[in-house]
SERO-4910 file (N, C-alpha, C, O; in steps of 0.05 Angstrom, whole numbers):
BEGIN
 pado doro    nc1    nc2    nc3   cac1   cac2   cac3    cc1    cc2    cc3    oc1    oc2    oc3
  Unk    A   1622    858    729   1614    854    702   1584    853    698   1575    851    676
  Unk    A   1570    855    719   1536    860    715   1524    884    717   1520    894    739
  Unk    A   1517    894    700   1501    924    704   1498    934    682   1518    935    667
  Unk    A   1476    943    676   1464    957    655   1442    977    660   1429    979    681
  Unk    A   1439    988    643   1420   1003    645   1382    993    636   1358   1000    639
  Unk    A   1395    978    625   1367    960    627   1359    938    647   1337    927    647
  Unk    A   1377    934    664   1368    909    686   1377    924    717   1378    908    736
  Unk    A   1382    949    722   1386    956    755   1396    985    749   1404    993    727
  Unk    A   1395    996    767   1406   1014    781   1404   1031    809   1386   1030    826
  Unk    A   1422   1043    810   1423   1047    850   1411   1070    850   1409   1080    827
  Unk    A   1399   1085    872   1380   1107    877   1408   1121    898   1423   1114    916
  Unk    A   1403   1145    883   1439   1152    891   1433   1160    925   1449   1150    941
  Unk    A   1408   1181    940   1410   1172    967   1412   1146    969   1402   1133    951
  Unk    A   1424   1135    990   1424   1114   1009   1439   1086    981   1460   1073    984
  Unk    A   1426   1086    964   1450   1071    946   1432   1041    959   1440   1019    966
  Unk    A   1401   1054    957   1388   1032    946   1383   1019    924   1379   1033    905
  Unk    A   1381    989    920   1376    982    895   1350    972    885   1334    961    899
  Unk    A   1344    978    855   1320    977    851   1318    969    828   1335    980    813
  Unk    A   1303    953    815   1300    941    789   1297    967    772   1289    988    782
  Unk    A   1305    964    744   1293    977    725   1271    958    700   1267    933    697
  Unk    A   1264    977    688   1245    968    671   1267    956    647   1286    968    636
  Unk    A   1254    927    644   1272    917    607   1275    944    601   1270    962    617
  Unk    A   1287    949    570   1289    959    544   1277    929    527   1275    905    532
  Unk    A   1269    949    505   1265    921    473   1285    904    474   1309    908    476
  Unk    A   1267    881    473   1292    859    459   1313    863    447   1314    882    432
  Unk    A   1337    846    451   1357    862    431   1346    861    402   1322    857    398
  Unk    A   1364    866    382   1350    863    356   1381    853    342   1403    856    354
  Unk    A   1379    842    319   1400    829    308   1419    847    302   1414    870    293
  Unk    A   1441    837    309   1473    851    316   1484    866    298   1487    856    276
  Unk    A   1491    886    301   1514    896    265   1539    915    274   1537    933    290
  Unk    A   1555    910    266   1571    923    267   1581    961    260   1594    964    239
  Unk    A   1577    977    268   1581   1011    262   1613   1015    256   1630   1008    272
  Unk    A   1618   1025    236   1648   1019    230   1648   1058    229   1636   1074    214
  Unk    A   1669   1064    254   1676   1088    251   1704   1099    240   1711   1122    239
  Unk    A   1717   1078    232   1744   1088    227   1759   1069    204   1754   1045    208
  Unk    A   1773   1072    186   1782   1061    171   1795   1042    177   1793   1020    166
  Unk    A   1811   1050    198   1835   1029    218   1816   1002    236   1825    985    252
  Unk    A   1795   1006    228   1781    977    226   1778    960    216   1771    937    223
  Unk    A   1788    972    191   1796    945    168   1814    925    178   1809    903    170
  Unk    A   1836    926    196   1857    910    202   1842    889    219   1848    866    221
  Unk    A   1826    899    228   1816    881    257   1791    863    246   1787    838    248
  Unk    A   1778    881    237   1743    860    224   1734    863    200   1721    882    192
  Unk    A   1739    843    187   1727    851    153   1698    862    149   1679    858    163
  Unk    A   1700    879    123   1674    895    122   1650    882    118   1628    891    123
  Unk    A   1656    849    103   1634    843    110   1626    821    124   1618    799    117
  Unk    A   1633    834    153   1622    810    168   1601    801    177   1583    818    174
  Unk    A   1592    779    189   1574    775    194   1569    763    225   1576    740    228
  Unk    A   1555    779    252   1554    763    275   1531    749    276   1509    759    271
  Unk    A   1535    725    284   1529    708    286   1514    711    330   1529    718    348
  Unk    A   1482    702    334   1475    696    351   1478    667    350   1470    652    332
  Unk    A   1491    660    372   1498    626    382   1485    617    400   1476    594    400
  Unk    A   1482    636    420   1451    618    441   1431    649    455   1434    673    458
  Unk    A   1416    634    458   1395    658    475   1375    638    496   1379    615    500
  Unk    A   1349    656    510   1344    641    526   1359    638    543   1361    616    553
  Unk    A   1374    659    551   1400    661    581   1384    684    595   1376    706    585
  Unk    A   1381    673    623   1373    701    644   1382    728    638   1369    747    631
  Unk    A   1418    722    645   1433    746    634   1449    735    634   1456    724    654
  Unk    A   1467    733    606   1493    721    603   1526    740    607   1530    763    600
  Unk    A   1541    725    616   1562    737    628   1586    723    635   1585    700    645
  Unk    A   1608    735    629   1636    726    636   1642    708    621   1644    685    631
  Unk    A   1648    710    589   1659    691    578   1683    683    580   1700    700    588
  Unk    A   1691    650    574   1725    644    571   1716    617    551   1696    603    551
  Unk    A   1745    618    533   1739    602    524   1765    584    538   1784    593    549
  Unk    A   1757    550    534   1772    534    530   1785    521    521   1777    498    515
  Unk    A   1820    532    514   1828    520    485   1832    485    493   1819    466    485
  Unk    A   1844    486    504   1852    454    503   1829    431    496   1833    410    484
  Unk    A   1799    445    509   1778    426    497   1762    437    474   1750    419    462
  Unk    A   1759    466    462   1743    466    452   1724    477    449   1711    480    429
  Unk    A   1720    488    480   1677    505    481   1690    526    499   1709    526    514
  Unk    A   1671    544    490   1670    564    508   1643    570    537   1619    573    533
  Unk    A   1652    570    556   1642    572    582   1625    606    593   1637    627    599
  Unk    A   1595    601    594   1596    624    605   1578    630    636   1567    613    648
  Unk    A   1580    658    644   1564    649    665   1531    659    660   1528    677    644
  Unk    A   1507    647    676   1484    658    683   1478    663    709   1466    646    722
  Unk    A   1486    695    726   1487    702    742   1466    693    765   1466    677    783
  Unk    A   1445    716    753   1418    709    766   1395    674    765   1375    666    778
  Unk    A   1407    666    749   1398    630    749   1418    607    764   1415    582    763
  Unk    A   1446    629    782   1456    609    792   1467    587    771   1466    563    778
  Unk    A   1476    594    743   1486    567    726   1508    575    709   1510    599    703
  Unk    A   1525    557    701   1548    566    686   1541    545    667   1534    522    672
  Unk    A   1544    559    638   1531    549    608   1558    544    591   1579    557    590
  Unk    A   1549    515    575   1572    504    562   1564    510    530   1543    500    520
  Unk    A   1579    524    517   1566    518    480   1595    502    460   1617    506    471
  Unk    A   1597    492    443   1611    487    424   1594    478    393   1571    470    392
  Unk    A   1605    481    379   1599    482    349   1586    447    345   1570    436    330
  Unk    A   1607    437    368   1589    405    359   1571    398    384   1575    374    389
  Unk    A   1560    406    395   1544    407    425   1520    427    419   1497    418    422
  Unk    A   1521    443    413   1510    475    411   1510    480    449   1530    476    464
  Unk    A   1482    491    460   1485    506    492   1478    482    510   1458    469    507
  Unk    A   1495    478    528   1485    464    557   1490    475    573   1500    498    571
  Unk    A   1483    463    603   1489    467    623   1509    455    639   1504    433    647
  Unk    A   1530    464    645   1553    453    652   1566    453    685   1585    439    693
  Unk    A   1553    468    696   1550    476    724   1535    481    737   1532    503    728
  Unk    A   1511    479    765   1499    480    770   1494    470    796   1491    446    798
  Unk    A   1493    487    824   1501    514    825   1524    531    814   1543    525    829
  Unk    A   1529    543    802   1563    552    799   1573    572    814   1596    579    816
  Unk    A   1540    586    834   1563    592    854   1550    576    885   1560    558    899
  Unk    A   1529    587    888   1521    584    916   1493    575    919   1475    590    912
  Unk    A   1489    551    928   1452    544    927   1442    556    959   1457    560    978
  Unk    A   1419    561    957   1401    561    979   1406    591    993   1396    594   1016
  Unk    A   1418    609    984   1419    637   1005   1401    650   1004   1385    635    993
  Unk    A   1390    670   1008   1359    676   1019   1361    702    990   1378    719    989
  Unk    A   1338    698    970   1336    711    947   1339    749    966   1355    768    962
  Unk    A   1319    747    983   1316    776    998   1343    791   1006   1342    815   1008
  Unk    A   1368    776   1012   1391    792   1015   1409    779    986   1427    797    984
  Unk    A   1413    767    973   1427    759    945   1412    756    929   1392    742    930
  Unk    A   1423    773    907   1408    766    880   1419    759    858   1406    756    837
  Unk    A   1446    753    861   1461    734    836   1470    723    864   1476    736    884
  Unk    A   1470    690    857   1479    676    874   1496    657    857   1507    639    868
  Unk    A   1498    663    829   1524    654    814   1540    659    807   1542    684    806
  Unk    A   1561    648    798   1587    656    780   1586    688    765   1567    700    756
  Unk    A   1605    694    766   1606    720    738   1629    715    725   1630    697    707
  Unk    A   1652    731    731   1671    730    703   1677    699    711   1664    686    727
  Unk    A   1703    690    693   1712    673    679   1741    668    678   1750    684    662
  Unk    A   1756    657    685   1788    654    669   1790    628    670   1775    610    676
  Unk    A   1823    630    661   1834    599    664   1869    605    670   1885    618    657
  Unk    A   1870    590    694   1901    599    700   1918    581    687   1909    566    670
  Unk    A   1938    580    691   1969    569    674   1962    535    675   1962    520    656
  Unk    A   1957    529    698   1952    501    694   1932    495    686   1921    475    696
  Unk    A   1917    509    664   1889    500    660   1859    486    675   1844    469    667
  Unk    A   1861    503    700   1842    512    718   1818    534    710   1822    555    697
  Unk    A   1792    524    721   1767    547    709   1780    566    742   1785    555    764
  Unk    A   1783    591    735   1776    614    758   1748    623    749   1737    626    727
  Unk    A   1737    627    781   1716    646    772   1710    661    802   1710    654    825
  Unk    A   1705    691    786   1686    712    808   1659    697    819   1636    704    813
  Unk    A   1665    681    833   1630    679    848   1623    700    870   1633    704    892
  Unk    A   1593    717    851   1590    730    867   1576    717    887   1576    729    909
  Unk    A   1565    697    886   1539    687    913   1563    681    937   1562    691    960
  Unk    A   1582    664    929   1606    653    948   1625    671    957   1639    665    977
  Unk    A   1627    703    938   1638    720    949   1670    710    962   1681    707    984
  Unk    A   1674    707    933   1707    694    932   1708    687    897   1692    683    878
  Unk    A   1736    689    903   1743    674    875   1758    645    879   1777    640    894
  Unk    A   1749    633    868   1753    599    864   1764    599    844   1769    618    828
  Unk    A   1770    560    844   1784    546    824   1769    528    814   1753    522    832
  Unk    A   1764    512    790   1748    493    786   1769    478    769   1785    487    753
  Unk    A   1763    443    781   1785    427    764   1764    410    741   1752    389    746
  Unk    A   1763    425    709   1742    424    692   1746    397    693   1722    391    688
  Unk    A   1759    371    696   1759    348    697   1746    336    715   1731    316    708
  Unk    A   1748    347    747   1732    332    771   1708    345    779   1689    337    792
  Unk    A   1713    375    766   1688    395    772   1689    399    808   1669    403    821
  Unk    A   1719    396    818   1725    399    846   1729    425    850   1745    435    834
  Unk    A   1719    444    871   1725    473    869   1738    466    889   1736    445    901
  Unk    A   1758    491    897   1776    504    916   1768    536    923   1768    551    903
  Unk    A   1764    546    942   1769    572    944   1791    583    952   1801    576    973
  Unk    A   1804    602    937   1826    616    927   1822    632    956   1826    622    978
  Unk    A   1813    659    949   1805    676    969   1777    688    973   1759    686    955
  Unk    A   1774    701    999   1741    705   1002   1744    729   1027   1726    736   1041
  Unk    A   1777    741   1027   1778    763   1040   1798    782   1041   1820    776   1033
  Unk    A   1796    805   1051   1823    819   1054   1816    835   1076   1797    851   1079
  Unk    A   1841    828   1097   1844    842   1127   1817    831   1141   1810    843   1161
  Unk    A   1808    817   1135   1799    793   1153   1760    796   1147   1743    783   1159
  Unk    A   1756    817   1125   1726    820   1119   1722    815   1095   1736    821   1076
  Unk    A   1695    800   1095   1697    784   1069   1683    805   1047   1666    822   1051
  Unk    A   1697    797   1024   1686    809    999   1655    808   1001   1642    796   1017
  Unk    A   1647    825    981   1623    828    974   1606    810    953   1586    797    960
  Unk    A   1616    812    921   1605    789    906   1625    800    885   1622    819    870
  Unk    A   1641    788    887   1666    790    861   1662    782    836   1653    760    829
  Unk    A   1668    804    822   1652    806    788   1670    802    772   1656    791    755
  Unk    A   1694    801    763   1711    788    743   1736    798    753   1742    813    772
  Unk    A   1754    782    729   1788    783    738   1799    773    721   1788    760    702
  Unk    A   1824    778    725   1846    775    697   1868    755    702   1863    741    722
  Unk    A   1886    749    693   1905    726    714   1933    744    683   1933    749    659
  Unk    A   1952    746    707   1982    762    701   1994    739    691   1986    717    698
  Unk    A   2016    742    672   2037    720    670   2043    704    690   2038    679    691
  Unk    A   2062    728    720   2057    704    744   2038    689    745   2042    666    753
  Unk    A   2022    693    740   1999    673    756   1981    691    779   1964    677    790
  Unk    A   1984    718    787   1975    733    800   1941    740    788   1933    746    766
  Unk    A   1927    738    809   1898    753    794   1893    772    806   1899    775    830
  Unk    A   1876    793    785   1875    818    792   1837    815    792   1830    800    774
  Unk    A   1817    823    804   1790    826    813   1780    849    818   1794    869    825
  Unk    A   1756    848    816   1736    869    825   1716    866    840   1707    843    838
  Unk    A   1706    880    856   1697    864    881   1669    898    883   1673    914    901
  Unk    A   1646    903    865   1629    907    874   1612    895    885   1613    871    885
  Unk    A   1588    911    902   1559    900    913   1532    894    892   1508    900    894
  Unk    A   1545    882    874   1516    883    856   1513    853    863   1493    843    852
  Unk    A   1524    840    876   1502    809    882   1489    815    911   1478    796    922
  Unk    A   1488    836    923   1475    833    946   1447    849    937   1450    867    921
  Unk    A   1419    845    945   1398    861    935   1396    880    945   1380    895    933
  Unk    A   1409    893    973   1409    919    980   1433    939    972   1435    962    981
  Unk    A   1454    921    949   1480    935    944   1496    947    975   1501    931    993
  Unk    A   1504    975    975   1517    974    995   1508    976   1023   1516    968   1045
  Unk    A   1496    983   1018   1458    970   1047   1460    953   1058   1456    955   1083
  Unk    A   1468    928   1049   1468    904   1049   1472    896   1080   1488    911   1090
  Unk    A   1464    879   1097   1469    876   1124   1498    857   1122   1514    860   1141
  Unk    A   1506    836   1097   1524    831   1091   1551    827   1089   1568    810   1092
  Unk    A   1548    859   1082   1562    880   1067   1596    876   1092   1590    881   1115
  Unk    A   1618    869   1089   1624    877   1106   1657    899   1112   1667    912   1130
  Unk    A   1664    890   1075   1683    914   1070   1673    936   1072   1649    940   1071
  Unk    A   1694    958   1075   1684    983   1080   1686    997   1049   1669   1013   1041
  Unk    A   1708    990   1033   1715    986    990   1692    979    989   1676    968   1004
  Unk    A   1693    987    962   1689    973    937   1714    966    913   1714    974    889
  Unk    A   1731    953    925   1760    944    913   1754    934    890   1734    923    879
  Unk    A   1784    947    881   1799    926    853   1826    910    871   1843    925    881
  Unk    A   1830    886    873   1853    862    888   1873    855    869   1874    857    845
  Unk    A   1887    848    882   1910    835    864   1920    801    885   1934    804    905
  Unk    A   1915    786    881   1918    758    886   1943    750    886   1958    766    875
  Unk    A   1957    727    895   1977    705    889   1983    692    916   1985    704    938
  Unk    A   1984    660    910   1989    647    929   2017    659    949   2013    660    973
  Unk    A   2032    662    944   2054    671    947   2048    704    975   2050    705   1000
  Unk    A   2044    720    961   2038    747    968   2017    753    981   2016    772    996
  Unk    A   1995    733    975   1967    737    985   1948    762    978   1945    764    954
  Unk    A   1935    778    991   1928    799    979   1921    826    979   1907    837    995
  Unk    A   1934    836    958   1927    864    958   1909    889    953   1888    880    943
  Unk    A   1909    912    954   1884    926    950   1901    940    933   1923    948    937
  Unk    A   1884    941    908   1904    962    885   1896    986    885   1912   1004    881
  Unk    A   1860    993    891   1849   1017    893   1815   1015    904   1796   1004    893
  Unk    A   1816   1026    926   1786   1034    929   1775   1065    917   1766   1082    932
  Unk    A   1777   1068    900   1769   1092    891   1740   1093    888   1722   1105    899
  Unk    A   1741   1073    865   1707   1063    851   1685   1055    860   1680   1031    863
  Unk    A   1665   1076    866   1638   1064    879   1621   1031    864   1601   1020    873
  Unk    A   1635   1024    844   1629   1007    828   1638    992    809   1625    984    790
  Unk    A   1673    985    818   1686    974    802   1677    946    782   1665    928    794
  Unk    A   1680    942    761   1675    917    746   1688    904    728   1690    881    737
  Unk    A   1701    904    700   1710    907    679   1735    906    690   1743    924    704
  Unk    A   1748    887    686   1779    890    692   1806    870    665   1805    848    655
  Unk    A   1824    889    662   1840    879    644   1872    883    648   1877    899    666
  Unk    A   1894    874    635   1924    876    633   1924    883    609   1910    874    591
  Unk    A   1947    910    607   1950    918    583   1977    895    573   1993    882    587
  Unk    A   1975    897    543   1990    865    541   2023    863    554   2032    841    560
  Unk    A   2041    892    560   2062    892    577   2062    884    604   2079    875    619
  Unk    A   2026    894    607   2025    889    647   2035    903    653   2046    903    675
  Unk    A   2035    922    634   2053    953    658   2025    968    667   2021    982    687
  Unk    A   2009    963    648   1981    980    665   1958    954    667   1959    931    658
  Unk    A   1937    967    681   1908    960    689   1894    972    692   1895    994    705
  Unk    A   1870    960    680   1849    979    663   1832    964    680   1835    940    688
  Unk    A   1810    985    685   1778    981    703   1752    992    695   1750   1016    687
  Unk    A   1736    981    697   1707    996    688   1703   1004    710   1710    994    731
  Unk    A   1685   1032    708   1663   1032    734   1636   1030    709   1632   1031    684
  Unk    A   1619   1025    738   1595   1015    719   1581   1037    730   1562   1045    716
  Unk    A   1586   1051    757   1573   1074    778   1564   1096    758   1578   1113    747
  Unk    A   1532   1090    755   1520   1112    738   1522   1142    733   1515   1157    716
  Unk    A   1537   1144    761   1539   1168    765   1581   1181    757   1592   1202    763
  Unk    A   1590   1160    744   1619   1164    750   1634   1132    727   1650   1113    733
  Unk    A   1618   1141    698   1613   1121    674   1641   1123    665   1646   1146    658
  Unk    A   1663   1104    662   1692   1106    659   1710   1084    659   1711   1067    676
  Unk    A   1720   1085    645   1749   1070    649   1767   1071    660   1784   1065    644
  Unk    A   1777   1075    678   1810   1077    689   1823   1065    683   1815   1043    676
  Unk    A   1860   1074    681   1881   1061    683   1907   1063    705   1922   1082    711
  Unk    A   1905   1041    714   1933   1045    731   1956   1033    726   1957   1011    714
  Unk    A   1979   1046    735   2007   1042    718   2006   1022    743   1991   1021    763
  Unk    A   2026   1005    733   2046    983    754   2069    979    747   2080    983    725
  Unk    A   2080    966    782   2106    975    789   2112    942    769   2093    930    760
  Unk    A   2141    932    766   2150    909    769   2136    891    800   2140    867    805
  Unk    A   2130    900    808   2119    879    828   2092    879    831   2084    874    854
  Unk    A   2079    883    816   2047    888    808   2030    900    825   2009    890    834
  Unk    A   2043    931    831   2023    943    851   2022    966    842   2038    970    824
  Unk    A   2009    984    849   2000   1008    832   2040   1028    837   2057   1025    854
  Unk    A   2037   1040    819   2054   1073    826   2044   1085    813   2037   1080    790
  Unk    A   2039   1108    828   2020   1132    819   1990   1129    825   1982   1106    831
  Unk    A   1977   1148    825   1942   1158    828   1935   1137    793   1950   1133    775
  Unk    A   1906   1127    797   1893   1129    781   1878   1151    759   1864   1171    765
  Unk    A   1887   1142    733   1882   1159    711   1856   1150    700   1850   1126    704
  Unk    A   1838   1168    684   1823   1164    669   1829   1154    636   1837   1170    620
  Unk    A   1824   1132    629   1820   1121    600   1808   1136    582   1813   1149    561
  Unk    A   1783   1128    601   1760   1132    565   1734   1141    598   1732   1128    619
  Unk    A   1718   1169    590   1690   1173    596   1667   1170    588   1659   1185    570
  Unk    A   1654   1154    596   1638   1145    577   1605   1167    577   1583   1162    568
  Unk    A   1615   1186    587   1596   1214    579   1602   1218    554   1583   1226    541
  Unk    A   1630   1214    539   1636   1220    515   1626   1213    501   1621   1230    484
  Unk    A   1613   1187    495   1602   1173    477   1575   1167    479   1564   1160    500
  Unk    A   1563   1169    450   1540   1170    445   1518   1160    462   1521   1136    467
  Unk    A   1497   1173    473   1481   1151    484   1466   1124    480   1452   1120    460
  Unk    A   1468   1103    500   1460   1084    500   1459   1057    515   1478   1053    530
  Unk    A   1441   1039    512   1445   1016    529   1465   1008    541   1484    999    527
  Unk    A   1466   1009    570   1501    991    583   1513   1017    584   1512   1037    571
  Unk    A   1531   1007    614   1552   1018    624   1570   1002    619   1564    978    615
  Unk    A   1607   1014    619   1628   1011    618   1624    976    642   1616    974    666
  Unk    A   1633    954    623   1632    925    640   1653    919    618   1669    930    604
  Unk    A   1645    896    623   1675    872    615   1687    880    595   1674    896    580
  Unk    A   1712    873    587   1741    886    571   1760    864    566   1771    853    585
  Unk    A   1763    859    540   1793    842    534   1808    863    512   1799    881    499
  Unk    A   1837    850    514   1857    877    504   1878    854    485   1894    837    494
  Unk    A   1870    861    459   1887    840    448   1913    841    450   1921    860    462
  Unk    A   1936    819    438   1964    834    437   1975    852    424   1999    856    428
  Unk    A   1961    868    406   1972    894    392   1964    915    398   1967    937    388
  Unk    A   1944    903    428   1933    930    443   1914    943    429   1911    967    427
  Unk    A   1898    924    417   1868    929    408   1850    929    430   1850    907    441
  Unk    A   1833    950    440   1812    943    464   1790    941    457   1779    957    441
  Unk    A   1778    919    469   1745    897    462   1733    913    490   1735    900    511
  Unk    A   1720    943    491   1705    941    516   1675    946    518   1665    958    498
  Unk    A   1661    940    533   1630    938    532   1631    975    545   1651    987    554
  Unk    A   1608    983    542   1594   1014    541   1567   1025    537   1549   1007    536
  Unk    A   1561   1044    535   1539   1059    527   1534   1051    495   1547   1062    477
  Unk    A   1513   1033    488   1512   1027    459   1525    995    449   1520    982    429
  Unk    A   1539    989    467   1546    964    463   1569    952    471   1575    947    494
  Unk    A   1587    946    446   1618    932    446   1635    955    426   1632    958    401
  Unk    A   1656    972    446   1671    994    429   1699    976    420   1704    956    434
  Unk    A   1716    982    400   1729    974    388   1746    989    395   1732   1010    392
  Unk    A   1772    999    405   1791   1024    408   1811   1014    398   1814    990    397
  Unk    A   1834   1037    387   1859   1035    385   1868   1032    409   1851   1035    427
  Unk    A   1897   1024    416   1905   1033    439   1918   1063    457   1928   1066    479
  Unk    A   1914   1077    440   1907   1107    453   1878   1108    452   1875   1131    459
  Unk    A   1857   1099    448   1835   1100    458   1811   1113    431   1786   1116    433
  Unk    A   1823   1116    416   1813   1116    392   1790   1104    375   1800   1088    359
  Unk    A   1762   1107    372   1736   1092    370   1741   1083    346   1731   1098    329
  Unk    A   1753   1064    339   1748   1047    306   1721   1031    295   1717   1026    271
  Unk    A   1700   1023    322   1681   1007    315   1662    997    336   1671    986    355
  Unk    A   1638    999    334   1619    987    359   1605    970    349   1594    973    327
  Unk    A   1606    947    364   1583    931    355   1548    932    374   1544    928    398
  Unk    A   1534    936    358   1510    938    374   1478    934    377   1467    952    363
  Unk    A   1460    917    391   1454    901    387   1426    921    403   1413    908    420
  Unk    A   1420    944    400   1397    955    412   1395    942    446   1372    945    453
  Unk    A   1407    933    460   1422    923    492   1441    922    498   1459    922    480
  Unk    A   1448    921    521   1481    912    528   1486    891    526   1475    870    530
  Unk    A   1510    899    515   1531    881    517   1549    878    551   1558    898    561
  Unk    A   1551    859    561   1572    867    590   1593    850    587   1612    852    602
  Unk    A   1592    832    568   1635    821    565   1641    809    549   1620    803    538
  Unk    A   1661    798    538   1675    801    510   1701    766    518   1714    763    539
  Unk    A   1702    754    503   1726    739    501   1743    728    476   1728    725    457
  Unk    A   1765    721    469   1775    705    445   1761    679    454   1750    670    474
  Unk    A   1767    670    423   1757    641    432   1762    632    400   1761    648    382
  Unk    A   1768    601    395   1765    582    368   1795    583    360   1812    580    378
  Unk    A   1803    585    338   1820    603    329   1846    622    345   1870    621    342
  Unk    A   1829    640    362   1834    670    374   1829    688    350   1834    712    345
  Unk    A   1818    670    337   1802    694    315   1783    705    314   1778    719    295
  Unk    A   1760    699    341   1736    696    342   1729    709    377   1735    701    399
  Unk    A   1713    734    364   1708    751    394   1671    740    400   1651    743    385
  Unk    A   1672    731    418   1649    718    437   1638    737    444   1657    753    442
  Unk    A   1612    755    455   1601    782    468   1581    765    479   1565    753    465
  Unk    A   1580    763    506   1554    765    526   1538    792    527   1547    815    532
  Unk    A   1511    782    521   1500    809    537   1472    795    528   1466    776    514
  Unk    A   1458    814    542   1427    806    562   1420    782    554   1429    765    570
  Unk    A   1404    769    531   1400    734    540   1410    729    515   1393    722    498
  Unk    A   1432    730    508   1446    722    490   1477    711    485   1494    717    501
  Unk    A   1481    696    464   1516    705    459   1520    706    437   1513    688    421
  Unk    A   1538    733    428   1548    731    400   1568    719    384   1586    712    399
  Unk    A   1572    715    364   1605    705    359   1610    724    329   1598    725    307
  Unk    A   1632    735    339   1642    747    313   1667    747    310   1684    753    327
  Unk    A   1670    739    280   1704    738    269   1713    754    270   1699    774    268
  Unk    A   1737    756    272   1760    785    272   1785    775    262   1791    752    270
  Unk    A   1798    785    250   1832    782    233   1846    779    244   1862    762    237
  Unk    A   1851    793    271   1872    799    287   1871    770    303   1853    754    301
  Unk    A   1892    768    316   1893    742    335   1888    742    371   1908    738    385
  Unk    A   1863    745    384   1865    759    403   1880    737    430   1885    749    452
  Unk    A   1882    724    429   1902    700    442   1931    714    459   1944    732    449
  Unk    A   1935    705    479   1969    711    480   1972    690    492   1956    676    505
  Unk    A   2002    689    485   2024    664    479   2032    660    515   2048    643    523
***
């Protein structure tokens, strides 16, 4: 879920990494309404709302219904940020993922995506810890879930989704290491998308993606949807699943994001409401799709956007991206039951 075109990219020999130069500040938010069939989802005259700024780079929203605020992460500052309407922004975590590793081989040494499993547990992609954990938001006690597959540890795991079972599905690029796949680190030979469960333990759903990130369940869970963020290979995939949540069939292409207009941000974080409305970040911002893939609406903010959540209501879509967070109303209910 981290990558943009304004904050990194890889030097395609050797798949060194190398800062890029800012872009302008973002500039205040508006919505581009391309399709009529947008009316259902966001009224015409809405208005987004900036809720916090002054974030390194903000990332991996979730909200928390049972309390109230929504949770996000700050990768590169090592901190996970608390906001609510009666609080406004704190700091709620700290380290959230990993203190003290040497800046010269890690360069997010915090949290990225976000969930919350059935028992109302924080999950999160830590990329510095290079595992996905559990956090008990009451004792603020972590557990690590997992931190490998076939006995080599992940790289810096960037977000994930959690199935009805209770199964999580992850992405496991090198963008927290500063040499990416260089990395002395480094010790998978993937760059995986996983599939989790206590039960089953874990699986590899696809190493295809030099740069997997963005990961989602379509609301049946018969498919899963993936960003690459790999500059060179800007895309969505989808893969069908079996009843037992593992791929059947090759991975398909979604959405290319050569198609669409140029602009700030690669294909990162993605929520898929229940009528199969898709919330995904891209070239230009936050795209709005039907569920055949259909451009109804971008929201865009002159930067990236890299992830998207419900939250309040489930009337209310959250957007992280570069030192900000947005909040904007929407009709639809993006919640499932």
């Amino acid at each position: 879920m981290t990558v943009s075109l304004n904050r990194r990219s890889f030097i395609a020999a050797g798949g060194a990494l190398v800062a890029m130069p800012l872009l302008a500040a973002p500039q205040p938010p508006r919505l581009r309404r391309l399709s009529p069939k947008l009316d259902r989802i966001v009224a015409g005259d809405v208005t987004i709302e900036t809720i916090a700024t002054g974030i390194a780079w903000a990332e991996g929203p979730v909200w928390i219904r049972d309390s109230g605020y929504l949770l996000f992460s700050d990768p590169p500052a090592n901190v996970m940020r608390r906001w609510s309407r009666q609080d406004g922004l704190s700091r709620f975590l700290e380290p959230s993922g990993v203190a003290g590793l040497d800046p010269k081989l890690v360069r997010e040494a915090g949290s990225n995506g976000l969930g919350v499993d059935h028992q109302g547990g924080l999950l999160i992609a830590n990329s510095g810890g290079r595992s996905i954990d559990r956090l008990d938001l009451r004792t603020k006690q972590r557990t690590v879930l997992v931190d490998r597959y076939n006995g080599k540890r992940f790289s810096s795991c960037n977000d994930l989704t959690v199935s009805r079972n209770g199964a999580i599905y992850f992405t496991d690029p090198p963008y927290g290491f500063s040499q990416g796949d260089a990395s002395p680190l480094k010790e998978a030979t993937q760059n995986g998308v996983y599939r989790w469960s206590p039960k089953e333990g874990t699986a590899l759903i696809t190493g295809i993606l030099k740069r997997p990130n963005g990961i989602a369940l379509s609301p049946d869970e018969k498919r899963l949807l993936v960003s690459s963020s790999d500059e060179t290979d800007r895309r969505i995939i989808v893969i069908d699943l079996g009843p037992n949540g593992l791929p059947k069939g090759e991975p398909k292409t979604f959405l290319e994001a050569s198609s669409l207009p140029p602009g700030p941000g690669n294909p990162d974080g993605m929520k898929i409401a229940p009528d199969g409305t898709m919330f995904c970040t891209g070239p230009g911002g936050l795209w709005i799709l039907a569920p055949d893939g259909e451009r109804l609406g971008l929201v865009e903010q002159g930067a990236s956007i890299a992830n998207c959540c419900f939250g309040e209501d489930g009337k209310t879509l959250f957007m992280t991206g570069a030192d900000r967070v947005l909040r904007m109303p929407v009709k639809i209910n993006g919640f499932r039951t």
